[in-house]
C-alpha positions, 0 to 999 in steps of 0.5 A: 720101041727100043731094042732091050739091051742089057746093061754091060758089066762095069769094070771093078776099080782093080781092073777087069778079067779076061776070059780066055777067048778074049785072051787068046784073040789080043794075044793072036794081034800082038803075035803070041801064041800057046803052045798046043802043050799049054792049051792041053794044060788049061783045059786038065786045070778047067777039067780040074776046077783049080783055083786060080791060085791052084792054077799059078801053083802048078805053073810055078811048079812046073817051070821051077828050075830043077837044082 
């Protein structure tokens, strides 16, 4: 008898998305790293339940060049 196995997602025609622990470990291949201060960021986000829209928001503003 066969082993049930479940039927693995089938990616969108937009593409697919990455949760952050797959994220992280392509990242860690290619050399890139967060810094602790960022990992601290996307955790208060995930505390948060931000949107991601939300999310790009607060990036923006955070790293918007100061005039």
């Amino acid at each position: 008898m066969a082993p049930n196995r479940k039927a693995s997602p089938k990616p969108s025609p937009k593409g697919m998305t990455l949760g952050a622990t797959a994220f992280d470990k392509i990242s860690a291949v290619e050399g890139i790293r967060l810094k602790p201060e960022s990992k601290r960021m996307f955790v208060e986000f995930d505390r948060q339940g931000l949107s991601a829209e939300q999310r790009r928001r607060a990036i923006a503003e955070k790293h918007a060049r100061k005039a």
